[in-house]
C-alpha positions in Angstrom: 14.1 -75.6 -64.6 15.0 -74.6 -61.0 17.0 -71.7 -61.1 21.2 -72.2 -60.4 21.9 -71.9 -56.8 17.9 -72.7 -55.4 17.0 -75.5 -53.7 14.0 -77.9 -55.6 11.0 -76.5 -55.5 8.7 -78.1 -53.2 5.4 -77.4 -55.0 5.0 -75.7 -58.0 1.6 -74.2 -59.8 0.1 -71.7 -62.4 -1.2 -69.6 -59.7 0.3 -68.7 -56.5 -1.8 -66.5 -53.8 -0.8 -65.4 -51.0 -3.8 -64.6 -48.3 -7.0 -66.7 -48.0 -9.4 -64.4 -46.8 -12.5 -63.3 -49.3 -10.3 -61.5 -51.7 -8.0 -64.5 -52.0 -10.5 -67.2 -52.5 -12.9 -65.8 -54.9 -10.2 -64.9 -56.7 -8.8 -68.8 -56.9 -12.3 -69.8 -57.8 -12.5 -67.0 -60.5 -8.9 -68.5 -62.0 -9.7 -71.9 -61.1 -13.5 -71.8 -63.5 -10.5 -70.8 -66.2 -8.4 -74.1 -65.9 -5.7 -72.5 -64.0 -4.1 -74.8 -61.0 -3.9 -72.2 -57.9 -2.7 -73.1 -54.3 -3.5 -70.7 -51.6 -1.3 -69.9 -49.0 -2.4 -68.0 -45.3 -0.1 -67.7 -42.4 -3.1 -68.5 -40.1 -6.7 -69.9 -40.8 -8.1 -69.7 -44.2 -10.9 -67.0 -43.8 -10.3 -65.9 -40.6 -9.1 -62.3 -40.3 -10.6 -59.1 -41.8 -13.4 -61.1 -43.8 -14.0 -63.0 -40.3 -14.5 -60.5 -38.2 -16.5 -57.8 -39.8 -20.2 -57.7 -39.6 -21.3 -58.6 -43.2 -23.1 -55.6 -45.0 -23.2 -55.8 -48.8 -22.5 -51.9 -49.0 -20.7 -48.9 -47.4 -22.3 -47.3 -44.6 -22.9 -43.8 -46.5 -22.0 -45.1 -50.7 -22.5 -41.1 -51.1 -19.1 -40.9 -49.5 -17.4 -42.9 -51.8 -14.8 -42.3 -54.1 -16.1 -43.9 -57.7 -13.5 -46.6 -57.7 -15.4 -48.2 -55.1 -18.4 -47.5 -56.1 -18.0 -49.2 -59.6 -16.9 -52.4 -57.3 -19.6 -52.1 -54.9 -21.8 -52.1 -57.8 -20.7 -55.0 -59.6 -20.7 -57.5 -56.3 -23.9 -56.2 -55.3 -25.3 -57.8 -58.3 -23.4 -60.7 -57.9 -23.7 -62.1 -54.4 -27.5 -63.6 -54.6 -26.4 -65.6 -57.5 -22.5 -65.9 -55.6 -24.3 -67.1 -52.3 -27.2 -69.5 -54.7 -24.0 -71.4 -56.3 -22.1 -71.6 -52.9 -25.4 -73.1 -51.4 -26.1 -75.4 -54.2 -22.6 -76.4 -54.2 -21.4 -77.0 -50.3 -25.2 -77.3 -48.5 -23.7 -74.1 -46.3 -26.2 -71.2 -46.3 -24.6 -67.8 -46.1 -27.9 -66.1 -45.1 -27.8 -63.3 -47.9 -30.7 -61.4 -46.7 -31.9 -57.7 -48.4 -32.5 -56.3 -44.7 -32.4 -52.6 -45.9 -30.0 -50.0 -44.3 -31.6 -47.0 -42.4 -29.5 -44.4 -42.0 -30.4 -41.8 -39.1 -29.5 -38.4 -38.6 -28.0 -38.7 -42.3 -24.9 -35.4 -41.8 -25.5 -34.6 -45.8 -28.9 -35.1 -47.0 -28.7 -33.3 -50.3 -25.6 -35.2 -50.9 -27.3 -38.1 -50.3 -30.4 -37.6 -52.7 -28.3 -36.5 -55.1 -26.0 -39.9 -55.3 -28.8 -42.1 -55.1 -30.2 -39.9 -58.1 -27.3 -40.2 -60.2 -26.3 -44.2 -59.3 -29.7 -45.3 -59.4 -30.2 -46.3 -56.3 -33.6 -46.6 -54.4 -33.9 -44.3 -51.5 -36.8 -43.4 -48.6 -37.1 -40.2 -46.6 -38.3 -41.8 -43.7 -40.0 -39.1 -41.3 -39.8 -39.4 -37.5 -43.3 -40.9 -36.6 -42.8 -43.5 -39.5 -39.6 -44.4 -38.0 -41.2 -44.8 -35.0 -43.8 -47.1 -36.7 -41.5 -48.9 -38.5 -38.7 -49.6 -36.2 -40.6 -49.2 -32.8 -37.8 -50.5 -31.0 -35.9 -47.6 -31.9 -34.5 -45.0 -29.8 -36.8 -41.4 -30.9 -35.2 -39.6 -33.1 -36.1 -35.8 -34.4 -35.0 -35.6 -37.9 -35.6 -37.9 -40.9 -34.0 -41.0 -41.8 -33.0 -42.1 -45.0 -33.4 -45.4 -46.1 -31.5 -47.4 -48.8 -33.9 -50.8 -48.9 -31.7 -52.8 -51.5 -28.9 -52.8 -49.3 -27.9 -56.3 -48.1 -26.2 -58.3 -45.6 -24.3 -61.9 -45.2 -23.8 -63.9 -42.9 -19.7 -63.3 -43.2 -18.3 -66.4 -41.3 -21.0 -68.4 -42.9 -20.4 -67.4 -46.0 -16.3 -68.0 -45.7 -17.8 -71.5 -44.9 -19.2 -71.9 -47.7 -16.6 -70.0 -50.0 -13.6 -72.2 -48.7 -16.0 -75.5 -49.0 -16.6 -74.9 -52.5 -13.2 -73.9 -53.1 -12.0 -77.2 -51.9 -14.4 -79.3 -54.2 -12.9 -77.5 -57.0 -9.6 -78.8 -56.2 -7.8 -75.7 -55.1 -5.2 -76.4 -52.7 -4.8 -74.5 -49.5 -1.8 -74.2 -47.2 -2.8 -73.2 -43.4 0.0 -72.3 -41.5 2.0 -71.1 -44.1 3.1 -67.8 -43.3 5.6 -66.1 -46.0 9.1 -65.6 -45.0 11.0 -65.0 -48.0 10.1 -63.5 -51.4 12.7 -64.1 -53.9 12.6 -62.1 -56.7 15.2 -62.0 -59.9 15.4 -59.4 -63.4 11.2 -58.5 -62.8 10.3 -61.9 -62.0 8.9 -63.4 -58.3 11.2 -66.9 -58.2 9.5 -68.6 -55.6 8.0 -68.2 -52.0 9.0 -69.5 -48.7 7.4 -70.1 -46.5 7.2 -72.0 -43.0 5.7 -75.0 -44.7 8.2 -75.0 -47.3 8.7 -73.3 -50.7 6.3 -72.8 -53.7 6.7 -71.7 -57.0 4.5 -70.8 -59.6 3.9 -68.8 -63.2 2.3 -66.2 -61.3 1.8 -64.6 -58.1 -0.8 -62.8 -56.3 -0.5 -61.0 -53.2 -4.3 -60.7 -51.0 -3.3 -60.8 -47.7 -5.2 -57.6 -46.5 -3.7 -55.5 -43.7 -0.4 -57.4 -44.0 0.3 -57.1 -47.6 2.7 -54.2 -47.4 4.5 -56.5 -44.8 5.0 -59.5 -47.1 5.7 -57.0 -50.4 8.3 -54.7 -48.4 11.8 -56.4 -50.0 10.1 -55.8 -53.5 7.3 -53.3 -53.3 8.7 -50.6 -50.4 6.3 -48.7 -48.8 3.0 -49.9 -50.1 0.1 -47.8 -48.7 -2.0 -50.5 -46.8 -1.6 -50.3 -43.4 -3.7 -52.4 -40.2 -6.5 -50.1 -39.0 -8.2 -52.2 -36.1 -11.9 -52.4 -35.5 -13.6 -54.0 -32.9 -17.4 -55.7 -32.6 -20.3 -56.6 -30.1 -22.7 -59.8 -30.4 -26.0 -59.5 -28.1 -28.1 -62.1 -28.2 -31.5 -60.8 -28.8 -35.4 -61.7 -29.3 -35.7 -62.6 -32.8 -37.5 -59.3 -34.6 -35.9 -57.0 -32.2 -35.0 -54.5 -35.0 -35.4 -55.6 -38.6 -33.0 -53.5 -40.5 -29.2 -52.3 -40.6 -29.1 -49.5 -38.4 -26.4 -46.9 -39.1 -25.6 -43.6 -36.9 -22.9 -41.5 -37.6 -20.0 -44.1 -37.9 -21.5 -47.0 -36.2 -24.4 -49.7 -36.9 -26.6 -52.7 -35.5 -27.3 -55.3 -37.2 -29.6 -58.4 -36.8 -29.3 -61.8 -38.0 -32.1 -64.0 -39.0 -31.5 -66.0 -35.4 -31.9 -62.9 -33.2 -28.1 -61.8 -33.0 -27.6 -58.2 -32.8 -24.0 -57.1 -34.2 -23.1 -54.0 -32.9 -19.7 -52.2 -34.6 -17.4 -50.5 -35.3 -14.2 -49.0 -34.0 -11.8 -47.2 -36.1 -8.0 -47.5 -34.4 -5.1 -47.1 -35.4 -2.9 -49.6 -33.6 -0.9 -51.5 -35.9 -1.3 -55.3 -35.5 -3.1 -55.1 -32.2 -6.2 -56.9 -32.3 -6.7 -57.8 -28.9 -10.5 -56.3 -28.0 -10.5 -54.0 -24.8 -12.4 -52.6 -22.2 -12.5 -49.3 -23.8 -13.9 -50.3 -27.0 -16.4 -52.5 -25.3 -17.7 -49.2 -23.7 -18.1 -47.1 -26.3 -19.6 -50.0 -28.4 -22.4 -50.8 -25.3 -22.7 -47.4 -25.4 -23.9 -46.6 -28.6 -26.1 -50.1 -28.9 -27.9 -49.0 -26.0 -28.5 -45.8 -26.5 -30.1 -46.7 -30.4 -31.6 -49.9 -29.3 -32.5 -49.5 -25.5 -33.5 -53.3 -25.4 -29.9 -54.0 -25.6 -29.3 -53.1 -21.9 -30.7 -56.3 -20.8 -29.8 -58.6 -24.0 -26.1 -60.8 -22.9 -23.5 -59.9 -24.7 -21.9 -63.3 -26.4 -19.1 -61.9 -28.1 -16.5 -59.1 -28.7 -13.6 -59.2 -30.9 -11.6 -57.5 -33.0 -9.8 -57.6 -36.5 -7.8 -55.6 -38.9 -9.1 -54.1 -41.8 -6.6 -53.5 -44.9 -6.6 -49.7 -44.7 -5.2 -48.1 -47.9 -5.5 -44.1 -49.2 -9.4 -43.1 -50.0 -10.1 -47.0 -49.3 -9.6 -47.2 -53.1 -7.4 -51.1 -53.1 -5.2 -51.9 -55.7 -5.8 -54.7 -58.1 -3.6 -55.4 -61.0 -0.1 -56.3 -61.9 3.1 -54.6 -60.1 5.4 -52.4 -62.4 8.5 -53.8 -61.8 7.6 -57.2 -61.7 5.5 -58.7 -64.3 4.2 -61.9 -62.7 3.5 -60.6 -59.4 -0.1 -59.0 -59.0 -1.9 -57.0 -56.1 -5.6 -57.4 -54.7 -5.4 -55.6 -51.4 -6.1 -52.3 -49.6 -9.6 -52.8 -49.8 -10.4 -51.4 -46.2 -13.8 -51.3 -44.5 -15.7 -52.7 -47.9 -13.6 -55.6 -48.7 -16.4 -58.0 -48.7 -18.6 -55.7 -50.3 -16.4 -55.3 -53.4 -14.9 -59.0 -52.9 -16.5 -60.7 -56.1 -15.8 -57.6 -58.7 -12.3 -57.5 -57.3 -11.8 -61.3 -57.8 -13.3 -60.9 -61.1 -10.8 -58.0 -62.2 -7.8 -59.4 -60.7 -8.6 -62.7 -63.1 -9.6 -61.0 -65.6 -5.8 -59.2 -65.5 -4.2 -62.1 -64.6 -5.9 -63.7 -67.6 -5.8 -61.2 -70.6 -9.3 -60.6 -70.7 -11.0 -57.5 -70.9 -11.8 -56.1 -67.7 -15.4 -55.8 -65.7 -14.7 -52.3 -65.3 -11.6 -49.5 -66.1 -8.4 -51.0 -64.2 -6.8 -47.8 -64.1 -8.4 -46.7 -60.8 -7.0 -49.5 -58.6 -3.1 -49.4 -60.4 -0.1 -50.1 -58.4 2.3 -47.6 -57.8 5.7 -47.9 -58.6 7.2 -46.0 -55.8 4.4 -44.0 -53.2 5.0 -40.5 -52.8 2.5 -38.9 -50.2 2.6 -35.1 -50.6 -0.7 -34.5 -48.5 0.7 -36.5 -45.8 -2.8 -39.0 -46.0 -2.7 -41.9 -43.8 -3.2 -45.2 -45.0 -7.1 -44.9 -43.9 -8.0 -41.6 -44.5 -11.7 -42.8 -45.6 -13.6 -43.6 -42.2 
């Protein structure tokens, strides 16, 4: 019954979720294969911001970085995407172009480190010496120290795969609202009422907030100061010769890498800028620069796109998934910063799983929401590059 003083309720659900990027959608498939009726609601284009616009690499660019909240989620999805991406392909037609491409890291800063994390995760590594670089990835600018090599690592192809994700979502009946950004979230004695929004308002049993870098924005009247904050990055497309380089390519903070077509990706640019992601002339430098300079066949390859999104930055890019102290039918899946759609299915999984009283893929306790954020070390929002 509508509570005294509201206006009717235009639509009403089990499961209201608020963001449709990758975070948002698995997790209305995850609650949706449970029998729950979920709408989705974006203020833009389902799929179309952070998950977008990043380049699609099932992993961090050094996991030996990591704190192990991440790591546990990495983990999980990277078991679950070939058989994600077989189900989405089965289902929609839409091929996502999961491909094991290998990641080759050059110059690694902390070798030992390294060797001592793939050790104790597990996880297949190669000390690749200069001349077999050469050999292997002749394309290659020289280089005089070892690389490592990590050849599980993955990639998708990310807009594809959104495709395919918000395809399959539709067939399975979940509604989505375009166009619907929130601007009011009413909230009475630890309960979300209802959200409104410029398509009208929705209620629901529960809420879920997974609206990456502007999560903190819509939570601020009942979550104050949140710790996810935009952090913009922008990208390079080149089109290339098909073979040019075979694998991921990662130096110090930046990577190449190649699509099954020929596209070369070339990223990434850390910034702090707020909501400004309008690509510039400045990050289109340093981005030719460093493609170039790795892969000198670049210089003469066209450049057919550069763009830029907003990653979800958040303390130790550890996100928080789970249910909000003060208000017990709102939950969180956000913060996830530059590995969203790595950890995307585990983090759909958990947030369900939470949502749905079931025992959780791995510890919650790592990704909890705060009740209030203190910040005593003065970290920004993104302090994991």
């Amino acid at each position: 019954m509508p509570v005294k003083g509201m206006r009717q309720a235009v639509k009403s659900t089990d499961v209201l979720i608020i963001g449709a990027g990758i975070s948002g959608l698995l997790a209305a498939r995850e609650l949706a294969a449970a029998g729950l009726s979920v709408r989705i609601l974006d203020k833009g284009l389902a799929g179309r911001e952070s998950s977008w616009a990043g380049g699609g690499i099932l992993s961090p660019l050094c996991p030996w970085r990591m704190p192990e909240a991440v790591t546990a989620l990495c983990a999980w999805s990277q078991q679950r995407y070939p058989v994600l991406v077989a189900e989405l392909l089965d289902a929609t037609g839409l091929d996502p172009e999961w491909r094991q491409s290998g990641l080759l890291v050059l110059q690694p800063e902390e070798p030992a480190v390294a060797d001592a994390w793939c050790a104790a995760h597990g996880v297949p590594r190669e000390w690749i010496e200069p001349a077999v670089l050469a050999s292997l990835e002749p394309r290659l600018a020289p280089s005089s120290l070892p690389a490592i090599c990590l050849p599980e690592v993955a990639q998708v192809r990310n807009p594809r795969l959104l495709r395919a994700i918000l395809a399959d979502a539709r067939q399975r009946g979940i509604a989505i609202e375009e166009g619907a950004g929130v601007t009011t979230l009413e909230s009475r004695d630890g309960k979300v009422l209802r959200v409104v929004t410029a398509k009208g308002t929705f209620v629901a049993e529960t809420y879920l907030v997974t609206a990456g870098a502007w999560s903190a924005e819509i939570l601020r009247a009942v979550l104050p100061n949140l710790p996810v904050a935009p952090v913009k990055g922008q990208m390079l497309a080149f089109r290339a010769p098909v073979g040019l380089v075979d694998h991921i390519v990662l130096a110090g903070d930046r990577y190449l890498i190649p699509r099954r077509d020929g596209i070369v990706l070339c990223g990434s640019t850390v910034e702090q800028r707020r909501f400004d992601k309008v690509p510039d002339a400045e990050g289109r430098r340093i981005l030719l620069e460093f493609a170039r300079h790795w892969l000198p066949a670049l210089a003469d390859a066209e450049v057919i796109g550069h763009w830029a999104g907003l990653r979800p930055g958040s303390p130790k890019g550890i996100p928080f998934i789970g249910p909000t102290p003060a208000f017990s039918n709102l939950y969180l899946s956000c913060g996830h910063f530059r590995n969203g759609l790595t950890m995307a299915p585990a983090s759909a999984r958990l947030v369900a799983d939470l949502i749905l009283g079931r025992p959780p893929i791995v510890p919650a306790k790592p990704y909890g929401v705060p009740q209030g954020w203190t910040n005593p070390d003065n970290e920004e929002a993104s302090v994991e590059r």
